[in-house]
N, CA, C and O atoms as a CHARMM CRD file, in Angstrom:
* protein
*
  372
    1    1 UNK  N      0.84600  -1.19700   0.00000 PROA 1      0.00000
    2    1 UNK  CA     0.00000   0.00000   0.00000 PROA 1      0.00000
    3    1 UNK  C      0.88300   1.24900   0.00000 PROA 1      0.00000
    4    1 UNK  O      1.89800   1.12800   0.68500 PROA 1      0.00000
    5    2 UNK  N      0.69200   2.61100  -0.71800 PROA 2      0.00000
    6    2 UNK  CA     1.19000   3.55800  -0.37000 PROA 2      0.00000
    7    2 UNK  C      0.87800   3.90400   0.69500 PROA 2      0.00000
    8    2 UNK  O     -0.14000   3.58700   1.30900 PROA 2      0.00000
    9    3 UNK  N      2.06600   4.86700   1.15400 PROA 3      0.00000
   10    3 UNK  CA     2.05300   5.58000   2.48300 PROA 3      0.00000
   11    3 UNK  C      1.08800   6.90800   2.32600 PROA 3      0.00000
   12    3 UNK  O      0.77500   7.41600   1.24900 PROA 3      0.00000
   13    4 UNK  N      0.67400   7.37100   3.67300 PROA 4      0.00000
   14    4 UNK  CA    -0.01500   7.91800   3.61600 PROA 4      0.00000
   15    4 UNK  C      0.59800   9.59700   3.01100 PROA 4      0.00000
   16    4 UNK  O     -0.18700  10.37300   2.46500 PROA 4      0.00000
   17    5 UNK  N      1.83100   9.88900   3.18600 PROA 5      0.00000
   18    5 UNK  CA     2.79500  11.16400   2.49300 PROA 5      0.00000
   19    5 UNK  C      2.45800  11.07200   0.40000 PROA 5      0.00000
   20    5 UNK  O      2.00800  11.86600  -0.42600 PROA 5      0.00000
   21    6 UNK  N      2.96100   9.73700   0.35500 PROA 6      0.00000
   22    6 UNK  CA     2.47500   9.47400  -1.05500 PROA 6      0.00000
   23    6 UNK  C      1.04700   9.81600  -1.72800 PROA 6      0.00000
   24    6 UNK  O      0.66400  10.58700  -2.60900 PROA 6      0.00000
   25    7 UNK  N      0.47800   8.90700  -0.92000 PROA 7      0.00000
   26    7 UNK  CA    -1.13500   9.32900  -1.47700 PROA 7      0.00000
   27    7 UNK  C     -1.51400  10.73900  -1.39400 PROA 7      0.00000
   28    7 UNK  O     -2.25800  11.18100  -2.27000 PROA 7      0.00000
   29    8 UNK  N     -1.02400  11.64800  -0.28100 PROA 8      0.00000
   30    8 UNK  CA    -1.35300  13.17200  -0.26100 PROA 8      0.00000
   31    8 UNK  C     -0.28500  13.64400  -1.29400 PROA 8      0.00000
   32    8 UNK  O     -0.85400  14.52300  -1.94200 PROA 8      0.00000
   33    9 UNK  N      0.97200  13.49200  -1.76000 PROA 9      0.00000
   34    9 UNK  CA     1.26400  14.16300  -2.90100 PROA 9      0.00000
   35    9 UNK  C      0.32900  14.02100  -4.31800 PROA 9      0.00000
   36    9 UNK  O     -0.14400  14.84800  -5.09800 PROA 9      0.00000
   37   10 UNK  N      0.31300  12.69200  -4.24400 PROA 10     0.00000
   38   10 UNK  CA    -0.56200  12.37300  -5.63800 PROA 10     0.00000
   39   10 UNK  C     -1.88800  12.96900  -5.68500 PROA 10     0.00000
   40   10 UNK  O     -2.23000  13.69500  -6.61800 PROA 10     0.00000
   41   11 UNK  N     -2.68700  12.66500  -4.64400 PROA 11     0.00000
   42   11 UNK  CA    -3.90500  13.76900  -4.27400 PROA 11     0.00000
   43   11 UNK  C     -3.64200  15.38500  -4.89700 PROA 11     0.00000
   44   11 UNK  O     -3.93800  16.16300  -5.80400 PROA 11     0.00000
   45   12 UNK  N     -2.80700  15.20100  -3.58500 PROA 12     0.00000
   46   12 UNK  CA    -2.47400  17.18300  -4.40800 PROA 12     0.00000
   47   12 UNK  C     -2.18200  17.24700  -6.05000 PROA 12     0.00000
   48   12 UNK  O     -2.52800  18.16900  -6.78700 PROA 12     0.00000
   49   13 UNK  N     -1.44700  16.02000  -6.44900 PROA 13     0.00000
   50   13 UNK  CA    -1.01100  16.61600  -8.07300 PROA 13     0.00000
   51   13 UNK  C     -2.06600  16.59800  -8.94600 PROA 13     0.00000
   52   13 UNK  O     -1.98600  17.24600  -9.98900 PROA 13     0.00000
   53   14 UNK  N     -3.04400  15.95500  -8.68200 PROA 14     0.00000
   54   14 UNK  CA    -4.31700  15.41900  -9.32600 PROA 14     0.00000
   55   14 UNK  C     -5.17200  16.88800  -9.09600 PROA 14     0.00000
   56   14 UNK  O     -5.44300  17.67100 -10.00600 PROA 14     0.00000
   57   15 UNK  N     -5.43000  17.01700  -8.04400 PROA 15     0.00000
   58   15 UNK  CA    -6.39100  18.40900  -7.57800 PROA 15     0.00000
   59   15 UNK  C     -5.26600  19.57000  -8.12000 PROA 15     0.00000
   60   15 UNK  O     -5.89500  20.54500  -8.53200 PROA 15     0.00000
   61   16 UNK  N     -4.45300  19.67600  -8.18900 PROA 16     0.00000
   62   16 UNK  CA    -3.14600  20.73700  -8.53100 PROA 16     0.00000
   63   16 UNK  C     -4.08800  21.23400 -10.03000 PROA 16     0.00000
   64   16 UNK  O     -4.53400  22.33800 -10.34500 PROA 16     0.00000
   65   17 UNK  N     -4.15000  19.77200 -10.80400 PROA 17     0.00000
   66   17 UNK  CA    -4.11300  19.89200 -11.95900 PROA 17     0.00000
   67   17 UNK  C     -5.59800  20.30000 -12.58800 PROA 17     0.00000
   68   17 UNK  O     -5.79000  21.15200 -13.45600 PROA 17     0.00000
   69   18 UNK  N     -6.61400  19.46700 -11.92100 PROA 18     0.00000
   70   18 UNK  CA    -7.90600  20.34700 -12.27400 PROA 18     0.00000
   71   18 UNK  C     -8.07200  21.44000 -11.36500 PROA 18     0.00000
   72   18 UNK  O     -9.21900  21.82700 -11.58500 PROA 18     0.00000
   73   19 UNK  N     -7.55100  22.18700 -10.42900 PROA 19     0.00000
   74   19 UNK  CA    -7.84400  23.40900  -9.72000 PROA 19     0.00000
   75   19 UNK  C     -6.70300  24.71400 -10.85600 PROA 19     0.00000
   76   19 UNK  O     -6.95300  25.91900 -10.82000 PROA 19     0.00000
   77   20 UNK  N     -5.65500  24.19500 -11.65500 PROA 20     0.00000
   78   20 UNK  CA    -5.21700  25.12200 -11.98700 PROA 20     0.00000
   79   20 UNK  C     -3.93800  25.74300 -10.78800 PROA 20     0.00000
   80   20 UNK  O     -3.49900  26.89300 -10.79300 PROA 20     0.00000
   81   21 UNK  N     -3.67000  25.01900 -10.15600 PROA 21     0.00000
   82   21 UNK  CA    -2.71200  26.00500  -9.65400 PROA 21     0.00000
   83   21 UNK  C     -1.58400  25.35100  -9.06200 PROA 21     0.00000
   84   21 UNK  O     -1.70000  24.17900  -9.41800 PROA 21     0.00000
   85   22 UNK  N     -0.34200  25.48200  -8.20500 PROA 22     0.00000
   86   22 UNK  CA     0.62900  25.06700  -7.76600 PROA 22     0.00000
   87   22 UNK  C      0.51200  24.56200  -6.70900 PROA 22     0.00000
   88   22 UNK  O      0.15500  25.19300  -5.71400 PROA 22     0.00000
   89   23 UNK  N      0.93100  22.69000  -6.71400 PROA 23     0.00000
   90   23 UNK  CA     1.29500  21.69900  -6.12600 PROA 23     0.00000
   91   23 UNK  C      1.13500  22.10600  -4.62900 PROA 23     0.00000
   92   23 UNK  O      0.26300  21.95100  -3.77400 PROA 23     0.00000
   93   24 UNK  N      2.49200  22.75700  -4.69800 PROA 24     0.00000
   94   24 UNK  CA     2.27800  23.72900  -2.84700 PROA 24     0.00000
   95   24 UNK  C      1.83500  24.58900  -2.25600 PROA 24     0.00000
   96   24 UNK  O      2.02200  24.99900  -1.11000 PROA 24     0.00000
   97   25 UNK  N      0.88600  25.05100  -3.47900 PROA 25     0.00000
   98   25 UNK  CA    -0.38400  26.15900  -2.78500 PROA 25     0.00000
   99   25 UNK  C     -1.33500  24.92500  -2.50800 PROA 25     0.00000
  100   25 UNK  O     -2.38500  25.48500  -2.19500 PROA 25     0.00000
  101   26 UNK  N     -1.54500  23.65500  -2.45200 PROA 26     0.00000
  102   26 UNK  CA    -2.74600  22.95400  -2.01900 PROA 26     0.00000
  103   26 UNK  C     -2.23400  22.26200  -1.09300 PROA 26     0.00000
  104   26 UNK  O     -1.33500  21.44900  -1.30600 PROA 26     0.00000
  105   27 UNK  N     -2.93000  22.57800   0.50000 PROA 27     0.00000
  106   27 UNK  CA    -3.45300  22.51800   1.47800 PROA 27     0.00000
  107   27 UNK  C     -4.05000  21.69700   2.18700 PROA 27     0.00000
  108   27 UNK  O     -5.26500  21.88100   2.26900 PROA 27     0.00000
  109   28 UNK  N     -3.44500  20.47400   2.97600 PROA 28     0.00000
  110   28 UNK  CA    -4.68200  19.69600   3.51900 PROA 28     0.00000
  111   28 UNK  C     -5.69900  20.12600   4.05400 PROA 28     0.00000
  112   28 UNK  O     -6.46800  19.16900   4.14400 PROA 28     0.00000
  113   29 UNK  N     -6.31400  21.32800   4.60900 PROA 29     0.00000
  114   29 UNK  CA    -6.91700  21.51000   5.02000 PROA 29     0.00000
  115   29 UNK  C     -7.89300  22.35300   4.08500 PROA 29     0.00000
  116   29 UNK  O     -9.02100  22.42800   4.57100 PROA 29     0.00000
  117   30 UNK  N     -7.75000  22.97600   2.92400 PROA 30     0.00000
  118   30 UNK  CA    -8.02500  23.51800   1.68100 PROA 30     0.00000
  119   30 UNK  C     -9.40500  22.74900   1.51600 PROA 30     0.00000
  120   30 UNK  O     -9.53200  21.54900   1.27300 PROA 30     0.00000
  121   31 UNK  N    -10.43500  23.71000   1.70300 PROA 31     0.00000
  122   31 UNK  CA   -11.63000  23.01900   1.02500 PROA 31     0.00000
  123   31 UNK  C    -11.59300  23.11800  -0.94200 PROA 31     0.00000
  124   31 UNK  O    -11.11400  23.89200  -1.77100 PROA 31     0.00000
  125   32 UNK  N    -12.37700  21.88000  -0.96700 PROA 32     0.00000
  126   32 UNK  CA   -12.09600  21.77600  -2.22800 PROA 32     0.00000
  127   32 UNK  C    -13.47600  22.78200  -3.27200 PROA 32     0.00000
  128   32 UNK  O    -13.32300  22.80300  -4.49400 PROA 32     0.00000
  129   33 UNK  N    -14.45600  23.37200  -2.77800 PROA 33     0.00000
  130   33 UNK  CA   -14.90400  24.13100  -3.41600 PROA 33     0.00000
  131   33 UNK  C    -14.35100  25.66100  -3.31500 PROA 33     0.00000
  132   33 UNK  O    -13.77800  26.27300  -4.21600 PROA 33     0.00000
  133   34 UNK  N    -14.67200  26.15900  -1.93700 PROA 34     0.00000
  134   34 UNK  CA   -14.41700  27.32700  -1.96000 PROA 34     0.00000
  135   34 UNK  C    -12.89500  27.72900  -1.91700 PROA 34     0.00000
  136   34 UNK  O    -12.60400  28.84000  -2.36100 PROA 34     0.00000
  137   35 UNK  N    -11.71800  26.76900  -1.32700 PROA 35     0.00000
  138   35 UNK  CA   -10.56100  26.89500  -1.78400 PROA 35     0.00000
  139   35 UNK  C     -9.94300  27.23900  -2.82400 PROA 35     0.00000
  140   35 UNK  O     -9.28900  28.18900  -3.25200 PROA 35     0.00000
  141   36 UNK  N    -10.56100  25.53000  -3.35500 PROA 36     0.00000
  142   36 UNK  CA    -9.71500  25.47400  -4.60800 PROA 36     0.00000
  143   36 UNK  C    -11.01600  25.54900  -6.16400 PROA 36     0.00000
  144   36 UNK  O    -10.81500  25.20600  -7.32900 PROA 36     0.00000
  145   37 UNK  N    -11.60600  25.82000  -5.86700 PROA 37     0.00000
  146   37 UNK  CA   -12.97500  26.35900  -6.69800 PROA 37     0.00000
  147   37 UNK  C    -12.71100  25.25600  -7.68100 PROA 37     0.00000
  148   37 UNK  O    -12.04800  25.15700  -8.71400 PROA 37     0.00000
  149   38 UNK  N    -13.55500  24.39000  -6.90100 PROA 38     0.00000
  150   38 UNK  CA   -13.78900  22.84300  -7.90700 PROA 38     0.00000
  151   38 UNK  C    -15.38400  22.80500  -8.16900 PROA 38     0.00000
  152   38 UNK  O    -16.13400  23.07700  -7.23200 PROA 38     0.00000
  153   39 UNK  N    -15.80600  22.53300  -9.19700 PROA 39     0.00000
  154   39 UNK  CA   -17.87100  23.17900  -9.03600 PROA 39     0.00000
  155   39 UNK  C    -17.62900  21.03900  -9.00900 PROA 39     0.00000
  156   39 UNK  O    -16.68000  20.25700  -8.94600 PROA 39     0.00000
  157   40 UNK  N    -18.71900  20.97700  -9.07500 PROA 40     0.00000
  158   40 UNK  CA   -19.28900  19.69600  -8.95900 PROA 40     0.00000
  159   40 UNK  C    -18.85000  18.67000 -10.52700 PROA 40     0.00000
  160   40 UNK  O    -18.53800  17.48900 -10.68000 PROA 40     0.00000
  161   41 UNK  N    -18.97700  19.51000 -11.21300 PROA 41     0.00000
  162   41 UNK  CA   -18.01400  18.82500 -13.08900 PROA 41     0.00000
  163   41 UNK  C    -16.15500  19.31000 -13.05200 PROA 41     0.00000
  164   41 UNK  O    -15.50500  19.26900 -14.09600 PROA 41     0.00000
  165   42 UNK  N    -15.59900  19.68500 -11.89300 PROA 42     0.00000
  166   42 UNK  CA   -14.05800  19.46800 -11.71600 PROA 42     0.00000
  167   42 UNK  C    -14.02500  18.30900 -10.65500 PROA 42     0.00000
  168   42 UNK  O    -13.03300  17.58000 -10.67000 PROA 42     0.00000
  169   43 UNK  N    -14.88700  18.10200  -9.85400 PROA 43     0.00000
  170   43 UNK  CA   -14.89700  17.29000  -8.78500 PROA 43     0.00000
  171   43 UNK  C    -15.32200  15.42700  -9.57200 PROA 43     0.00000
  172   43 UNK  O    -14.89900  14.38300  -9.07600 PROA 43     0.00000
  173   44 UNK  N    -16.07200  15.49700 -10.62900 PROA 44     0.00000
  174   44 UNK  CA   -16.20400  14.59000 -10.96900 PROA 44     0.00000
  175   44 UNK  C    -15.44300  13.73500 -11.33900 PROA 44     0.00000
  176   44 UNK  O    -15.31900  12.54100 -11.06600 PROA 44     0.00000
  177   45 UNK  N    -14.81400  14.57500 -12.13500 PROA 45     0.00000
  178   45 UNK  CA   -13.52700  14.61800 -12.98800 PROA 45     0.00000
  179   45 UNK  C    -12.42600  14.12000 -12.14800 PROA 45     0.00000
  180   45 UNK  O    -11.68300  13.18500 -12.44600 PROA 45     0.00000
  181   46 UNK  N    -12.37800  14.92300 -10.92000 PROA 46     0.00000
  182   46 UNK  CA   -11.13300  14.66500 -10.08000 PROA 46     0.00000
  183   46 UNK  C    -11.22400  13.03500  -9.66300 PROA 46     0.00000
  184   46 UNK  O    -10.31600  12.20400  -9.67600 PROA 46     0.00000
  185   47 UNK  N    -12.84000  12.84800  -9.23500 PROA 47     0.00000
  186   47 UNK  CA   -13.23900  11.24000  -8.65500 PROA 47     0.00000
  187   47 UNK  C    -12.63500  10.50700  -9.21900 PROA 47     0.00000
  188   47 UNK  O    -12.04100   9.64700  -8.56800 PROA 47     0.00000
  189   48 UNK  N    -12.49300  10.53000 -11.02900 PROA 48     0.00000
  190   48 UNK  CA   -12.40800   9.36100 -11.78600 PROA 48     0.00000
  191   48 UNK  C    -11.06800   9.19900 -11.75300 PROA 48     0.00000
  192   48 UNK  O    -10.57100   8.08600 -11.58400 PROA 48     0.00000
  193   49 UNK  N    -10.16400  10.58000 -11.95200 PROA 49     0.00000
  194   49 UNK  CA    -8.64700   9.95000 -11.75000 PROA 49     0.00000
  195   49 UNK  C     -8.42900   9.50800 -10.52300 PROA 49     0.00000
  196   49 UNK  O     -7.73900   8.49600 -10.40100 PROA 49     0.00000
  197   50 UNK  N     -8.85500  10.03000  -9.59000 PROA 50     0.00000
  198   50 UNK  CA    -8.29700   9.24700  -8.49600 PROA 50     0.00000
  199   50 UNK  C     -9.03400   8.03100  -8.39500 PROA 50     0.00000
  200   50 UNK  O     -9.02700   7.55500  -7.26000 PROA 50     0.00000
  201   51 UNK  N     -9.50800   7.55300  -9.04000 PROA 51     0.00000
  202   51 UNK  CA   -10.44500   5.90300  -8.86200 PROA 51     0.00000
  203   51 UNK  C     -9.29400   5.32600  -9.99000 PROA 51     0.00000
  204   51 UNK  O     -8.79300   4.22000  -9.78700 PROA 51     0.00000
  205   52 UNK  N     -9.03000   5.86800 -10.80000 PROA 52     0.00000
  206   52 UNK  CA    -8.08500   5.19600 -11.71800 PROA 52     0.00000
  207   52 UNK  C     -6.77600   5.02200 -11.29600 PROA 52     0.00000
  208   52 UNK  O     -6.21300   3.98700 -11.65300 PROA 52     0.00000
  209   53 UNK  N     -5.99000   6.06400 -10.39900 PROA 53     0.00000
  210   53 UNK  CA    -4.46700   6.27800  -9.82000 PROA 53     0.00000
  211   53 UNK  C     -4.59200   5.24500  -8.87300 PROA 53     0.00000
  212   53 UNK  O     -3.65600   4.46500  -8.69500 PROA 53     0.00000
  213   54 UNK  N     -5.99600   5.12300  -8.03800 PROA 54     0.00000
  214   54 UNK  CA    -5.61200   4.29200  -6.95300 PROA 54     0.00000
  215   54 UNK  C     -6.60100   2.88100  -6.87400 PROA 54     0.00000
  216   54 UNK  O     -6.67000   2.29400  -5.79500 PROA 54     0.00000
  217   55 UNK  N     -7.34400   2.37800  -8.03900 PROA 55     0.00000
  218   55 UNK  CA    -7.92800   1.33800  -8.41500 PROA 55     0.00000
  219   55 UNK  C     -9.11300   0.70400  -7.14900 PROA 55     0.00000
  220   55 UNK  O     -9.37200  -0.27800  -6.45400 PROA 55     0.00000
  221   56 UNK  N     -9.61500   2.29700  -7.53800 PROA 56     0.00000
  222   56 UNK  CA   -10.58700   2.11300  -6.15000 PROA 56     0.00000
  223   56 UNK  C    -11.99100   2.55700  -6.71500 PROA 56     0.00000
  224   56 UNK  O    -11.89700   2.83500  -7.91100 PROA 56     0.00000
  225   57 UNK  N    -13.22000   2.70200  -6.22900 PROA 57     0.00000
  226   57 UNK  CA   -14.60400   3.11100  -6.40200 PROA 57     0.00000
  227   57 UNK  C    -15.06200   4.33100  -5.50300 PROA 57     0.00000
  228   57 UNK  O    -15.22300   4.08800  -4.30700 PROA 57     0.00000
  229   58 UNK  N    -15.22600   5.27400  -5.83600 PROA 58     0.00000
  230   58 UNK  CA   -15.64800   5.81500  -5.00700 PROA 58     0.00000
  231   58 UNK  C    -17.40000   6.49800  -5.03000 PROA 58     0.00000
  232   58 UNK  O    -17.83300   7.48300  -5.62900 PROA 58     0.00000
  233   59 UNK  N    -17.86200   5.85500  -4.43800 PROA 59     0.00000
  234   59 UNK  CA   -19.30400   6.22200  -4.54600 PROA 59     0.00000
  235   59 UNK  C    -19.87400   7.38900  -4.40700 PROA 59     0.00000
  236   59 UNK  O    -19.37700   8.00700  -3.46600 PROA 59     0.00000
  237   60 UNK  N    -21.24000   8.30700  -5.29100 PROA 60     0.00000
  238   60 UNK  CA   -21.55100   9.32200  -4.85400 PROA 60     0.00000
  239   60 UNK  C    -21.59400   9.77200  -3.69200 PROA 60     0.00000
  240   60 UNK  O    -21.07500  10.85800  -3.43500 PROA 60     0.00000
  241   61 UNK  N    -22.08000   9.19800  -2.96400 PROA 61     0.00000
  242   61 UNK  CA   -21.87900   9.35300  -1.19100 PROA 61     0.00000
  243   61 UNK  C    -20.99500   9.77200  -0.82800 PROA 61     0.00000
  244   61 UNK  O    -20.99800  10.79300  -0.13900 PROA 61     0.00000
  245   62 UNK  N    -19.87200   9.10100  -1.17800 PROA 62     0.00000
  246   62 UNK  CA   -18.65500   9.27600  -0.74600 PROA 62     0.00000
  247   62 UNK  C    -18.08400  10.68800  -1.31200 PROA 62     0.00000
  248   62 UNK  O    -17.46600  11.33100  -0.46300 PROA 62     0.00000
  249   63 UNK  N    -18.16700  11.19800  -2.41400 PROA 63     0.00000
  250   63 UNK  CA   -18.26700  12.27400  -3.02900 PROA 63     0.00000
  251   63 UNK  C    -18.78700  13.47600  -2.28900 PROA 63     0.00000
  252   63 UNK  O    -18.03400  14.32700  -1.81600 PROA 63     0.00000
  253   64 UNK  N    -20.02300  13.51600  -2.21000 PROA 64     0.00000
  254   64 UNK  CA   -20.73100  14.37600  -1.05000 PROA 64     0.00000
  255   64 UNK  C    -19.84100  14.85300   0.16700 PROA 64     0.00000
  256   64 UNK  O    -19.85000  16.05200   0.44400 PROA 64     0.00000
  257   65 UNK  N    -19.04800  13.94200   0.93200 PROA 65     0.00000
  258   65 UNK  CA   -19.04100  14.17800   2.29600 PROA 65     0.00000
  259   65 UNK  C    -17.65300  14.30400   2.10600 PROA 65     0.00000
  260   65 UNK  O    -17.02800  14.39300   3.16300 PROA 65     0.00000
  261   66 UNK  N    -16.82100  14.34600   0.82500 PROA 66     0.00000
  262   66 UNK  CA   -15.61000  15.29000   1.45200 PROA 66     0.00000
  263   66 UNK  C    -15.52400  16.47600   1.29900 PROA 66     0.00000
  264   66 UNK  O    -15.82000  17.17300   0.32900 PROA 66     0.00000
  265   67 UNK  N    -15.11700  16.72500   2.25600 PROA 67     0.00000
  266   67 UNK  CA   -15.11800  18.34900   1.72700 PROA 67     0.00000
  267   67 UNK  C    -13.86300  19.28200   1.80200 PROA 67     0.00000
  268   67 UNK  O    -13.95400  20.50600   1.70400 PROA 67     0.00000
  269   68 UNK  N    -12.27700  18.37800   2.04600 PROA 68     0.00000
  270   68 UNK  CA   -11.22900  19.09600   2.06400 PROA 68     0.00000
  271   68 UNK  C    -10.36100  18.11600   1.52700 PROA 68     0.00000
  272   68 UNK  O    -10.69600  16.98700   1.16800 PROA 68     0.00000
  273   69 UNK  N     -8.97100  18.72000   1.48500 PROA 69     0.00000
  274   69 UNK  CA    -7.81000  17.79300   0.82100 PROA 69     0.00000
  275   69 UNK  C     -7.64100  16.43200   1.27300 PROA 69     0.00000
  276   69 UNK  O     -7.43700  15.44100   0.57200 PROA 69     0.00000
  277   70 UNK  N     -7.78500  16.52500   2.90900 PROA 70     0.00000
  278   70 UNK  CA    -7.39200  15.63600   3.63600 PROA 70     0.00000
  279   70 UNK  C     -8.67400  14.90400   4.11800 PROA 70     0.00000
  280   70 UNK  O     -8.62600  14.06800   5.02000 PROA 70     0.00000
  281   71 UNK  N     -9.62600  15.19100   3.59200 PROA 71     0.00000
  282   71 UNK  CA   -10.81500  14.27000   3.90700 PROA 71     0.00000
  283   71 UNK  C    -10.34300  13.18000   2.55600 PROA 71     0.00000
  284   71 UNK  O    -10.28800  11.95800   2.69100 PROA 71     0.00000
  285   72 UNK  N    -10.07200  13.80700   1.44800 PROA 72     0.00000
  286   72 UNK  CA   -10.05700  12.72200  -0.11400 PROA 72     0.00000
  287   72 UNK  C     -8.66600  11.68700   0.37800 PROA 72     0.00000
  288   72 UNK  O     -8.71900  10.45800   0.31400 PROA 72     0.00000
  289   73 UNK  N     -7.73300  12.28100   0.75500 PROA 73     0.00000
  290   73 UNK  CA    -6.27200  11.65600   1.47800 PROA 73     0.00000
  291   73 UNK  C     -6.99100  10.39100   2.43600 PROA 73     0.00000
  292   73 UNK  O     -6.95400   9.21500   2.07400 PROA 73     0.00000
  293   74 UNK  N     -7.50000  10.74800   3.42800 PROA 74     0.00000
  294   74 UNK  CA    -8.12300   9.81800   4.44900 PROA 74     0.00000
  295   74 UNK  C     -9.23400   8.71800   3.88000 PROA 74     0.00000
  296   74 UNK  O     -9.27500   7.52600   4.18600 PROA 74     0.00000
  297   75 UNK  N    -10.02100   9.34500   3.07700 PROA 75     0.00000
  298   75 UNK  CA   -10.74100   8.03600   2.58400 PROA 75     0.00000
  299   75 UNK  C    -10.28700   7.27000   1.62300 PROA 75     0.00000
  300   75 UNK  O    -11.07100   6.35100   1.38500 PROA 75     0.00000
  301   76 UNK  N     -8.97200   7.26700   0.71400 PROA 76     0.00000
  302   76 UNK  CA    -8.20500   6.84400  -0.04600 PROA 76     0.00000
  303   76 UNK  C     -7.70800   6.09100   0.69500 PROA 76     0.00000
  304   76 UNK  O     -7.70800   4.93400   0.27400 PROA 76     0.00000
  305   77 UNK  N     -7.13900   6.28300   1.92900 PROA 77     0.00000
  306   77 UNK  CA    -5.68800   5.58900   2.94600 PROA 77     0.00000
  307   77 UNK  C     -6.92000   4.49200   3.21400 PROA 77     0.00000
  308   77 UNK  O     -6.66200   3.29100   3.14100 PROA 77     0.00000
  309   78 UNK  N     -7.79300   4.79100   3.41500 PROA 78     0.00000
  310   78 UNK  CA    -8.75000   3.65800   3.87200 PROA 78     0.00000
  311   78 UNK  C     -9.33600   3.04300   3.07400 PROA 78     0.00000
  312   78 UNK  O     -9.20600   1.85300   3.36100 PROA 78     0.00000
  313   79 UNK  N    -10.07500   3.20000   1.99100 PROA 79     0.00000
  314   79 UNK  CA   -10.29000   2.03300   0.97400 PROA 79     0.00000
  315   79 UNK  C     -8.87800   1.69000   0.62000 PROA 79     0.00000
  316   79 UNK  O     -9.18300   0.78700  -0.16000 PROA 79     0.00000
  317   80 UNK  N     -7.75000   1.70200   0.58800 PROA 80     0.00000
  318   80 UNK  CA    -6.73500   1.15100   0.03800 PROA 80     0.00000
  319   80 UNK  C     -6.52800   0.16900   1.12700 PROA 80     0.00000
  320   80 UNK  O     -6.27100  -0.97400   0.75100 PROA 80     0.00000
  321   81 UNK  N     -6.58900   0.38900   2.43100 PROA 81     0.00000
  322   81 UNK  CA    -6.51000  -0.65100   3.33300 PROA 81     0.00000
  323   81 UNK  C     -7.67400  -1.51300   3.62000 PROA 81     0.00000
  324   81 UNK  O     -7.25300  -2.57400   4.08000 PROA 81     0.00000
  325   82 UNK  N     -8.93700  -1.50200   3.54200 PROA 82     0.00000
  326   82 UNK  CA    -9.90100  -2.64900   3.72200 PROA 82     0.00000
  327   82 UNK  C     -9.85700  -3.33200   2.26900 PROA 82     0.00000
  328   82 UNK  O    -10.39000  -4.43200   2.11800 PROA 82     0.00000
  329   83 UNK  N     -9.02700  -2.48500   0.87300 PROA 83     0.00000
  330   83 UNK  CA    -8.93000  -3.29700  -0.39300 PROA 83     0.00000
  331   83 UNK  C     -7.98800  -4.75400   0.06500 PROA 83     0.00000
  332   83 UNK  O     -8.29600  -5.92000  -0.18200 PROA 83     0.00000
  333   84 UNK  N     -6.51000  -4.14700   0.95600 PROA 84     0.00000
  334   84 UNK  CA    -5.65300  -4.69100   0.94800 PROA 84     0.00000
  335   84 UNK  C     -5.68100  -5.78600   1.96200 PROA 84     0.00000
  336   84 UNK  O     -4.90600  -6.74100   2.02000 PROA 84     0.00000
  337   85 UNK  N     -7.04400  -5.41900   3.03700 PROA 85     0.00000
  338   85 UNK  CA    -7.26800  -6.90700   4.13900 PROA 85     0.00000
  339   85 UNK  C     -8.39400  -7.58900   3.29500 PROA 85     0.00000
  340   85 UNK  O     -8.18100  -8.80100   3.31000 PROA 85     0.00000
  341   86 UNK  N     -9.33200  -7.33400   2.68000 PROA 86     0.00000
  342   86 UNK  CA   -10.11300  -8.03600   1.87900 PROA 86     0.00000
  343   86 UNK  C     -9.20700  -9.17000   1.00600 PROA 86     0.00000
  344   86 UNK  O     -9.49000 -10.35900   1.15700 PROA 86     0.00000
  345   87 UNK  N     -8.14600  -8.79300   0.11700 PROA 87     0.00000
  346   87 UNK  CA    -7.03500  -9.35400  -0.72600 PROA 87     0.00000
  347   87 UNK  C     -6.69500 -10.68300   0.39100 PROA 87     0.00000
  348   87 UNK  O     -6.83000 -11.88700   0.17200 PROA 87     0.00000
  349   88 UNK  N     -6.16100  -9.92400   1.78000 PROA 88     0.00000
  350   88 UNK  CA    -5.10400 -10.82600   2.46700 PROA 88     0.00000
  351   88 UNK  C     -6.56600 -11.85300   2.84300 PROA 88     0.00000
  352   88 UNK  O     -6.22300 -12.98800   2.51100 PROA 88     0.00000
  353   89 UNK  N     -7.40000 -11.88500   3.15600 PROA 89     0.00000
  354   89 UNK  CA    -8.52400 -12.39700   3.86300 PROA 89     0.00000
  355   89 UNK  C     -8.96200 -13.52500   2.83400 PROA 89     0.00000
  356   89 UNK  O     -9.46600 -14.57700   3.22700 PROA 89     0.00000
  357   90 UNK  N     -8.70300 -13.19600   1.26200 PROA 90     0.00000
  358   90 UNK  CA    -9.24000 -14.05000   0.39400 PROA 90     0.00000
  359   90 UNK  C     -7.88900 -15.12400  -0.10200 PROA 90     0.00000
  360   90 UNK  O     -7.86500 -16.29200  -0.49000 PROA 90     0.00000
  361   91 UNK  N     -6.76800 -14.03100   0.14300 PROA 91     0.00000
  362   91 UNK  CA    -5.69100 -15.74600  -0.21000 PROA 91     0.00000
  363   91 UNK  C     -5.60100 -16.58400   1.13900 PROA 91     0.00000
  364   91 UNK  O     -5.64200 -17.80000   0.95200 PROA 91     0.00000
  365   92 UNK  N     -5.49200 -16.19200   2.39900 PROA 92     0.00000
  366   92 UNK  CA    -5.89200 -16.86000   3.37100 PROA 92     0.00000
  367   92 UNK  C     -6.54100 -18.01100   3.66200 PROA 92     0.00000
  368   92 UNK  O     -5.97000 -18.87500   4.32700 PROA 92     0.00000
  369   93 UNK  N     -8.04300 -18.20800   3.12700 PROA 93     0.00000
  370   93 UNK  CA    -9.02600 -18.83400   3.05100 PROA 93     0.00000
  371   93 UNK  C     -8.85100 -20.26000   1.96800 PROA 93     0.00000
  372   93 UNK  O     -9.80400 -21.01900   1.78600 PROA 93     0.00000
């Protein structure tokens, strides 16, 4: 699994890139609308690469309820880890 430093760079380069602006102007704590002025069709957008960078799903729901850098960082670190005990749980068996 990536570390959790990793996944927040890649986060940031991803949001860097549909917000338009520099890597180290984005902020864990940076809300992602009024921060970094993402409307709901940059945010979509953002979902799919990061479902693609990190081979994950992320459900509308899940969409809804972040609402900063480090909320998208934190629920990434965590579907990457119930992906990665689900994995260990099924060669196990």
């Amino acid at each position: 699994m990536d570390s959790y430093a990793q996944v927040e760079q890649s986060v940031k380069q991803i949001l860097a890139k549909q917000s338009k602006r520099d890597v180290a102007d984005i902020r864990p704590d940076a809300l992602l609308a009024q921060d970094l002025g993402l409307d709901s069709f940059a945010a979509l957008e953002t979902a799919f690469e990061l479902e693609e960078k990190f081979s994950i799903q992320i459900p509308n729901e899940a969409l809804s309820s972040v609402k900063t850098v480090k909320d998208i960082v934190d629920y990434i670190v965590e579907q990457s880890k119930d992906k990665e005990d689900a994995g260990e749980q099924a060669t196990s068996i």
